[in-house]
N, C-alpha and C positions, 0 to 999 in steps of 0.2 A: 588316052595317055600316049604320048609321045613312043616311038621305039628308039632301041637306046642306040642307034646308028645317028638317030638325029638328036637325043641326048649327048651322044660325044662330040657331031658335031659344035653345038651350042656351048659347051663347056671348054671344048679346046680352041674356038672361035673368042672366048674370054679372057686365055690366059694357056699355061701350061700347067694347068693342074690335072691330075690323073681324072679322067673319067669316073663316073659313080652311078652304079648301076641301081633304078627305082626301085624299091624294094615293098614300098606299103602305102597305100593312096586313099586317102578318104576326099568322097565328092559329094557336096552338096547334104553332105548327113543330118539328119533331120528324126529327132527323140524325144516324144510327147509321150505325158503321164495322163490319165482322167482321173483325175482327184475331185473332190466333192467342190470345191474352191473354184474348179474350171480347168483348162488343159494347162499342164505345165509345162512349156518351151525347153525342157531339159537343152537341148543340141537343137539350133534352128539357123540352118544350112552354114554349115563347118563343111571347111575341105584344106587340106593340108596334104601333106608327102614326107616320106624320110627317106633318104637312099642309105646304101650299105655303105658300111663303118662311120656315118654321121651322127651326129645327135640332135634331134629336135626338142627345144622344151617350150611346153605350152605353161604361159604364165595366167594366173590372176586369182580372185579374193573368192574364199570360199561361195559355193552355191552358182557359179559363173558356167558351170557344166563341163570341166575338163577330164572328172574321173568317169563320169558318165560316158563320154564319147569313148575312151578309153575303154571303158568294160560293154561297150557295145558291139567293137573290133572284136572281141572274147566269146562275143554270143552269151556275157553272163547279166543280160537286161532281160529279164521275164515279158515274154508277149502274150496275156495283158499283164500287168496294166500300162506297160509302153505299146507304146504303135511307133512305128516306122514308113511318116507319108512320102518319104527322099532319101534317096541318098544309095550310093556306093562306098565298100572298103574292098581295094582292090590288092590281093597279094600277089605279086609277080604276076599283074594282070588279071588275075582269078578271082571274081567276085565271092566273097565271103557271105554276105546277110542272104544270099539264095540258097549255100550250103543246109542238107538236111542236119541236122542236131547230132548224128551217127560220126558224119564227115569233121562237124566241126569240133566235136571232142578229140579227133585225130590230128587234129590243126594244133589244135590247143594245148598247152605245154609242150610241143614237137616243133613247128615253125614258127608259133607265137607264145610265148610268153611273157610273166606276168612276175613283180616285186611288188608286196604289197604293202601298206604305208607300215600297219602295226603285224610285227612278226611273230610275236607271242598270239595273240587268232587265228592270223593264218596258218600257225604250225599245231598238228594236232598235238591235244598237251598226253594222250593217252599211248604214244607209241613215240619208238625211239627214234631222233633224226635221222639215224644212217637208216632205216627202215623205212621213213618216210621219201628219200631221195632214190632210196632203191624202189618204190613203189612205182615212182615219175618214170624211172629208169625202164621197167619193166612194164609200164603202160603204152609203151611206143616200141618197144624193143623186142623182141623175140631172142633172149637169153637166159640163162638160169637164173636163178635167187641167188648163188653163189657169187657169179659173173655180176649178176646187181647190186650186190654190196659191196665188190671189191670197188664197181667203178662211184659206191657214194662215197666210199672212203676217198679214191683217187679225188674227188670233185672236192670232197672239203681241204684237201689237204691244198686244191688247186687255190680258193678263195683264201686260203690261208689263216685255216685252224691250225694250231699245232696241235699234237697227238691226235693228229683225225683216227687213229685205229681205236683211241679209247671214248672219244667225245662221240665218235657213231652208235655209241651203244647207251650214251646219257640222254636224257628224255629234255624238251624244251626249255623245263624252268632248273634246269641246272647252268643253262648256257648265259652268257651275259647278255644286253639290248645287242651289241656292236656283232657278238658272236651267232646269235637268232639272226640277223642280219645278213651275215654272212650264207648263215646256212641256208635261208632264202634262197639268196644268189644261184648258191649252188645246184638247187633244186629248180631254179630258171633255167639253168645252161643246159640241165641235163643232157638235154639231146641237142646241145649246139642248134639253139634256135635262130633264124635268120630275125628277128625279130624282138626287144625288149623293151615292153612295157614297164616302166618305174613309176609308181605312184607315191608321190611323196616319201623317198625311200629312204632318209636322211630328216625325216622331222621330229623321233620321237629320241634321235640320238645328241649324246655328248657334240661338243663342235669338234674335238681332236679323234673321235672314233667317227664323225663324218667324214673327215678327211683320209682318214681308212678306206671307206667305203666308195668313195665316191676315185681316187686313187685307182683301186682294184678295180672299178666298170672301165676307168679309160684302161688301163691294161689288158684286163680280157676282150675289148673293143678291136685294140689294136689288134689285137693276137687272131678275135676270131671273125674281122672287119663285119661284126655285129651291128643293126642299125638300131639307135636308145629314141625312144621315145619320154623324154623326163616330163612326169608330170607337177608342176609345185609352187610354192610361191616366194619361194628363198630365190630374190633375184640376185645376191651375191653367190650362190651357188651355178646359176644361169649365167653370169659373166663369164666364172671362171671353168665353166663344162662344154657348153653349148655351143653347136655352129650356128642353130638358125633359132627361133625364138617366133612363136604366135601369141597372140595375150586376147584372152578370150575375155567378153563380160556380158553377164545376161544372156547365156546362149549363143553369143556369137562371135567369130573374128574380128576384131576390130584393127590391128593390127600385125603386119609379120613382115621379118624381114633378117637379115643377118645379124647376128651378136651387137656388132659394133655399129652397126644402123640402130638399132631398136634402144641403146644404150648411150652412144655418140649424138645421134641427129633423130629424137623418138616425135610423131606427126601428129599422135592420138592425141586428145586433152586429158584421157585413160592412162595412158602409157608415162605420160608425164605427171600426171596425180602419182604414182603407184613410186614412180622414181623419187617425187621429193619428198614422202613420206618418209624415206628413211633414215635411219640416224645411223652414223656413217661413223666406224673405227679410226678412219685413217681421216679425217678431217675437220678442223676447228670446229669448235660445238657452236653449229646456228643458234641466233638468238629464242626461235621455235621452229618445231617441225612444222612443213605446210603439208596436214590431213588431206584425204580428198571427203569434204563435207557429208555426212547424212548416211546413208544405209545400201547396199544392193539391193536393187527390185526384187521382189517377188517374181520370181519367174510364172507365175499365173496372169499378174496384171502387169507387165511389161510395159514403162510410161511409152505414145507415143514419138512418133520420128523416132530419132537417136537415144539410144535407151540411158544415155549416160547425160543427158542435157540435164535432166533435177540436180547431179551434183556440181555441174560441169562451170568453172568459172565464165568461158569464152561463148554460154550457148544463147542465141539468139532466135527470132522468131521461127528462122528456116528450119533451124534443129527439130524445133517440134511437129515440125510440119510434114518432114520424110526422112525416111531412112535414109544415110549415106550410104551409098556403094563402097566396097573397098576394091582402090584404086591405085593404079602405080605411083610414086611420088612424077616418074618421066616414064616418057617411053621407051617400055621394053626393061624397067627397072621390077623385082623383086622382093623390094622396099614397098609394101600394098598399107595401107589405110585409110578408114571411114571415118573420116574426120571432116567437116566445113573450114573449119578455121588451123590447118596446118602452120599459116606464116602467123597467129596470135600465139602460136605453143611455139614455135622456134624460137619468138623474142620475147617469151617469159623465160625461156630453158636459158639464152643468153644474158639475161637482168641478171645482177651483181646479188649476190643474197646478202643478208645481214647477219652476221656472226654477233655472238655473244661478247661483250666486252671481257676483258681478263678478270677485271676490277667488279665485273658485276655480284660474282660470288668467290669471296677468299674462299679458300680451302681451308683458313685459320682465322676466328672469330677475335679470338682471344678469350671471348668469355668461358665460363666455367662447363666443364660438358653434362651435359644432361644425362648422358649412358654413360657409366664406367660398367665395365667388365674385366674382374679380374680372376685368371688362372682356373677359368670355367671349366668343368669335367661333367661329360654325361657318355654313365657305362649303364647297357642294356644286361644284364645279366641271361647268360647260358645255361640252360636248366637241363637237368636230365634225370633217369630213374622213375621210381614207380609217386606216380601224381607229380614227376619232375619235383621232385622235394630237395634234387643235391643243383647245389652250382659248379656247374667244372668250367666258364668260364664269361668270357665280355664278351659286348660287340664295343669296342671303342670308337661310339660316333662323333664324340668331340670331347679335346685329351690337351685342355690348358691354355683356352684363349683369352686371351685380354687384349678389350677395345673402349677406344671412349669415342664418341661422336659428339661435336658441338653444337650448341643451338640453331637451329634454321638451315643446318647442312646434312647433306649425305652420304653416307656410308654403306658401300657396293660389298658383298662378298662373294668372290667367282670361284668356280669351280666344276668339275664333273659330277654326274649324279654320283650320289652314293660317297661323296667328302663329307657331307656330315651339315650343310649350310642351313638345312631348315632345322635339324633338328637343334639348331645352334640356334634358333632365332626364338623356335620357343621355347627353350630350355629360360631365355634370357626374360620373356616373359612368363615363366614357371608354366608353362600348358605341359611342359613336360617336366619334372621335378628335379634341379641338380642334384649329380651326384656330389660335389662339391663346385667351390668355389664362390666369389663376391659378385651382388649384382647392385649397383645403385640407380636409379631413374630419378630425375629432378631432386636429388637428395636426401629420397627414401630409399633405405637397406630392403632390397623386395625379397631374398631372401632368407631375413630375419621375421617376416611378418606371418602373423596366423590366417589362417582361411576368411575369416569374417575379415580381417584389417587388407588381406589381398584383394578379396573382391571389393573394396572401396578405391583400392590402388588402381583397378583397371580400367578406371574414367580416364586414370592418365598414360595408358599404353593400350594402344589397340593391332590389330594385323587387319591386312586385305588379303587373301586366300589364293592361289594360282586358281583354280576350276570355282567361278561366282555362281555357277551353277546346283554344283554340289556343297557350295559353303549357304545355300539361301533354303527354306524352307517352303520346299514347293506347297505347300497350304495354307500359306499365311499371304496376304498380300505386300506391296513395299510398305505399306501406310504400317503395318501388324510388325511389321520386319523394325522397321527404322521405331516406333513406337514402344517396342519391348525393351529396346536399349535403354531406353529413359526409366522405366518400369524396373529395371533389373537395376542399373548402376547411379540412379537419380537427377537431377536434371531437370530444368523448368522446360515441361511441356506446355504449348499454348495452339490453337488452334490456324496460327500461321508457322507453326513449327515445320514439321515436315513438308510444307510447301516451297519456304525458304530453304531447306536441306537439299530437297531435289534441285529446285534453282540452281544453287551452287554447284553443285556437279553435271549440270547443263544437261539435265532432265525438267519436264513438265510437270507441274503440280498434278495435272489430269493422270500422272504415271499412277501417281500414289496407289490406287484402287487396282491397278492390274498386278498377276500374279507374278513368280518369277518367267516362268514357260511362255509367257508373253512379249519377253523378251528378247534384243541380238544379244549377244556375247558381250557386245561393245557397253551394251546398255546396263546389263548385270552385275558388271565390274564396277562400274557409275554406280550402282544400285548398293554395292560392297563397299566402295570406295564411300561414300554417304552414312553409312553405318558407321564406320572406321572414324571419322572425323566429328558424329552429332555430338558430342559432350566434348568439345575441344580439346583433345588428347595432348601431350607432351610429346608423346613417343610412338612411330604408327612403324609396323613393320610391315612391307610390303615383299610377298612371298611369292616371286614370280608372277607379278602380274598382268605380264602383258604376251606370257609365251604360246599363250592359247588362240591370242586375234590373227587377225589378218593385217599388213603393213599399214596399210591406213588408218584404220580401229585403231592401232597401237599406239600411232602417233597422236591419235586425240587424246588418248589416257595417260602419253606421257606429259605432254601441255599442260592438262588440267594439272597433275600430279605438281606439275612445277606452279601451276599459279594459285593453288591452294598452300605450297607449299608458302609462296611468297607471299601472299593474303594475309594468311593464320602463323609464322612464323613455324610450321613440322619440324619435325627431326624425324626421317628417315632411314631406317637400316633396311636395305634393297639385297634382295636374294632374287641372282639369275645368274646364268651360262652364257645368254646373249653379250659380249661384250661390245656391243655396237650401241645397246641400248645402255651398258653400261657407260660406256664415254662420253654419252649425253646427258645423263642424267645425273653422275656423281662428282662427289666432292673429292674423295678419297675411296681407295680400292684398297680391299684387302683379298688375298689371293689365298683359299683354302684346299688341304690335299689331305687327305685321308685324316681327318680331325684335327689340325693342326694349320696354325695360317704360316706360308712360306715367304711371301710376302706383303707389304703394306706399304700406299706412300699414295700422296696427293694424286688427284686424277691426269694428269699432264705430266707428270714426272713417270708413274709408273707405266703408261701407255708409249712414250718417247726413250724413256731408259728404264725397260726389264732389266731385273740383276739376275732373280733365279731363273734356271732353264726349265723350268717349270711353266713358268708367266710366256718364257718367250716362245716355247710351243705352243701355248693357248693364242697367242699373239697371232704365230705365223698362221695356225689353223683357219680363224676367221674369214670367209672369203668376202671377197672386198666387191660392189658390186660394179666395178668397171673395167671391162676387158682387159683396156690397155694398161692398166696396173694388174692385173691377176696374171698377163704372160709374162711382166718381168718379175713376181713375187717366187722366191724360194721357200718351202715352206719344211718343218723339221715335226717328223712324221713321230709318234709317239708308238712304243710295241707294245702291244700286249693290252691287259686290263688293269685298271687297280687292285693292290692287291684288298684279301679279306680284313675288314676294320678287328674280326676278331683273332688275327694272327697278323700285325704288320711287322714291315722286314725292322731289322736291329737298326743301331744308329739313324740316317737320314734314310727316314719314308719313303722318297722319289727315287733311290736310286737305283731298284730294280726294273726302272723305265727311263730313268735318265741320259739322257746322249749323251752329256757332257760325264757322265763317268764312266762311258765305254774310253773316253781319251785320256782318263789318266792312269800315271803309272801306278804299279803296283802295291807302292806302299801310300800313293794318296788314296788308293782306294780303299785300301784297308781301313782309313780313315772315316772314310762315308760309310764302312758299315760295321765300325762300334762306336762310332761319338756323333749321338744326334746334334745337329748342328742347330744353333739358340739361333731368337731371332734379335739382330743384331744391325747398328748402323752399315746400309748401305756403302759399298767401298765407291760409288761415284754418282751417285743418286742426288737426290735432297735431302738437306737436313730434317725432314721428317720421313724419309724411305730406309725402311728396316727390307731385312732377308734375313733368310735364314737356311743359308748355302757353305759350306766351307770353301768353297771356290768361286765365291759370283764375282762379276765381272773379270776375272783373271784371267779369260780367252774370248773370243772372239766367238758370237753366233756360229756354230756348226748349224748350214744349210744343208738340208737334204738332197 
């Protein structure tokens, strides 16, 4: 490792940027499992660096070995059944993997630290947060228990809890995902670590309470010129965070290079699969996403040469023949990747894409809708007393919506967790029982029917499940899975039946006979997605389906999704957060907030003109994944949490979050909180964009 005399040289020989002192260096790292299967290449020679107040994020598709190498820096990889045949992690030059286990507990949470993806496991559920950060506190520190609570209090209040004096003494599941999150943080900093490890720290949150999170690390960054390690696969997250960028696949580097390199001008055939998988908020919706084909290896049998040649468009005999070295693009450049065919990915990245026609799909059919939904209400009731026999009160998950979808089109509903969108979707197909309200599907009243007449209705409305995992019966095979449908809701079964259903969903006949657990993720969904459509449904509702993949997996199940859709002529009501996947995929969006839709309007009008401020903080939050658009984007920061479904605020919902009613005066606000505001013709929308704002459009976006 260089010394930093001749670090500043080379840095100030570049430019006039401040020097940056190396802070954390992995060489040559190397992390094998023995598994029954044969050794498993976890990490097979990774070397990387971060220097102080930088951020590095390591990109790529689950199982690629990013969190691995990460929690090996940690010393929390068990030796056995890992082995370690290479490799250094160098802190401030100090080799780490030779430290005894005594020393590297003192390391650990002190000069390195760790965010972990799900906060609710890693936070003990049996003891209180302020208890648990004062634990941190006092594992590194030589001060009182007193002195360790006062400074967990100071620490959340740092991350930006309010009443951190009272939420120190509430236990984890009182806290919200964004607030668990937070408190993370806080228990990372504790001891102003020179070092932060993020593993996916922003994937199981809202997109406006990522924006939170990811806000408050550049801040405390700056403050405490902390060097981040982001581990993830949200490359619009990596745009808009990241200086430098490694994208690992199969154990190893394949490319790294700055932001705007790896983003601007990417060399990989990897790097460039991964980019035009995605479906993109800010950009005409391509005619299809381009997937990168097939599966990740198996990190036991690793194809040879270039481990990415089976999926890879541009690979040729050499590919398989050797490993590429990763190489500077020039000399003395930064810009490294192991690629053969560099100038065949530059003039694919330059070829013109094909955008979808306007005309291809109207937003307006004319024909008669297949879903009406009118003035839907579903109240959970609050029980309490002895065998909970009294009601004292709701939870109001969904409080009076009315939708109709057209034939052969779809219908998006966005929002944060906890608005109410799923329990909206199966209320609509009675899984959950309105409390009132009218449902029609191809113009039967599905609310008016009996059990025995409902279950003949649900040949003609089906759902695909967010986790295909946990929606498939791990004892039955696909053949047992896809075969019971027929059995239960009838339907001519014939012995090319299920061979032709997997077909279709661009599965093998030979799948039939294997279980669910023999499955990718990617394939499971296929597997659900195949259930959802055997008896030719009307009505499929798809309940987050893609938020569980990886970018690439996503993009094949949004394809299929559209060319079943166009095949079979679906009607789709789509339930997701993703609005990136939403602007690809839908006809019309409807925007929900604590039970209640705020806005609704064709998918191109309400993405180009938001009315409520609602939409257009969900809007700004989205990070977009190209640099040079992320440093000119403003984005309008949302405070706080939603409130409780079973106590929301008087009049309009949003306005004890709202920006735009901190800027009005005092008798329009008095307005927003006793006259809920109906949902009503957009004041400059399209003629089908409703809101339901007393003030939308009547100001101008406050940027934050």
């Amino acid at each position: 490792m260089p010394d930093l005399t001749t670090a500043q040289e080379d840095v100030l020989a570049a430019g006039d940027a401040a020097p940056r002192e190396r802070v954390l260096e992995v060489r040559d790292l190397r992390v094998h499992f023995e598994t029954a299967a044969g050794v498993v290449k976890a990490v097979d020679g990774v070397s990387w660096h971060v220097d102080a107040g930088e951020t590095l994020a390591i990109v790529g598709e689950s199982g690629s070995g990013k969190s691995v190498s990460a929690m090996t820096i940690l010393g929390l990889v068990p030796s056995p059944p890992a082995t370690f045949p290479s490799g250094q992690v160098l802190l401030h030059g100090r080799s780490l993997l030779d430290l005894p286990d005594a020393q590297q507990r003192k390391l650990r949470g002190n000069e390195i630290a760790m965010i972990f993806q799900d906060p609710l496991t890693a936070l003990n559920p049996v003891f209180r947060v302020g208890d648990q950060i004062a634990e941190m506190v006092r594992a590194h520190q030589k001060i009182s228990r007193a002195a360790a609570n006062k400074r967990a209090v100071e620490l959340l209040a740092e991350v930006g809890i309010p009443n951190p004096h009272v939420r120190a003494r509430q236990y984890p599941h009182e806290f919200s995902g964004g607030m668990r999150q937070r408190a993370m943080i806080a228990m990372a900093l504790a001891n102003d670590p020179k070092v932060l490890l993020a593993d996916e720290p922003t994937t199981a949150l809202d997109v406006t309470v990522q924006a939170q999170i990811m806000q408050l690390l550049e801040e405390l960054q700056e403050r405490r010129n902390t060097a981040i390690v982001l581990i993830t696969h949200d490359l619009g997250l990596v745009a808009s965070h990241a200086d430098r960028i490694a994208v690992m696949y199969a154990g190893r580097i394949v490319e790294t290079g700055t932001t705007d390199e790896i983003f601007g001008a990417p060399r990989h055939a990897y790097t460039y699969g991964l980019l035009s998988s995605l479906a993109r908020m800010d950009h005409a919706r391509p005619a299809k996403l381009e997937p990168i084909p097939g599966q990740p290896p198996s990190l036991s049998r690793v194809p040879p040469g270039c481990a990415f040649h089976p999926r890879c468009a541009f690979a040729t005999e050499a590919c398989r023949a050797e490993v590429p070295q990763l190489l500077p693009m020039a000399p003395g450049s930064d810009h490294l990747h192991a690629c053969l065919h560099p100038g065949e990915v530059a003039a694919a990245l330059a070829a013109p894409k094909e955008v979808a026609p306007a005309a291809e799909r109207s937003p307006s059919t004319g024909a008669p809708p297949v879903v009406e939904v009118t003035d839907l209400v579903k109240h959970f009731p609050i029980r309490s007393g002895l065998f909970f026999s009294r009601t004292v009160g709701a939870v109001q998950a969904v409080n009076g919506l009315s939708l109709e979808i057209e034939p052969g089109t779809t219908l998006s509903i966005v929002g944060e967790s906890g608005c109410g969108k799923s329990t909206a979707a199966r209320a609509i197909l009675r899984l959950h029982e309105p409390t009132s309200g009218k449902i029609v599907i191809g113009g039967q009243d599905i609310t008016a029917l009996e059990p025995t007449e409902l279950r003949k209705a649900r040949a003609d409305m089906q759902i695909v499940f967010q986790d295909p995992y946990a929606s498939l019966n791990p004892r039955l095979t696909v053949r047992q899975i896809l075969t019971e449908k027929y059995h239960l809701l009838g339907g001519e079964l014939t012995k090319d039946t299920i061979p032709e259903l997997l077909e279709t969903v661009g599965l093998s006949p030979e799948h039939a006979d294997r279980y669910p657990h023999e499955f990718s993720g990617g394939q499971r969904q296929r597997v659900g997605i195949a259930r959802a459509i055997a008896l030719n449904p009307k009505f499929v509702v798809l309940d987050e389906p893609v938020s569980a993949l990886d970018v690439s997996i996503q993009a094949q199940i949004l394809n299929l999704l559209e060319s079943l859709q166009d095949e079979f002529g679906l009607t789709y009501l789509f339930i997701a957060h993703d609005l990136s996947v939403v602007r690809h995929i839908s006809d019309r969006v409807a925007v929900m907030y604590l039970g209640q839709f705020v806005e609704i309007a064709d998918r191109d009008d309400l993405f180009e003109r938001p009315q409520h401020p609602y939409t257009q903080a969900l809007i700004s939050a989205v990070p977009i994944p190209d640099p040079a658009v992320e440093r000119t984007r403003e984005r309008i920061l949302l405070a706080g949490d939603v409130p409780s479904p079973a106590n929301p605020p008087s009049g309009c919902r949003f306005r004890t979050r709202c920006w735009k009613h901190q800027q009005l005066t005092e008798t329009e606000k008095q307005r927003c909180i006793e006259e809920p505001p109906p949902l009503a013709a957009a004041p400059t929308g399209g003629e089908r964009h409703e809101v339901a704002c007393h003030y939308a459009g009547t100001r101008e976006v406050l940027h934050a």
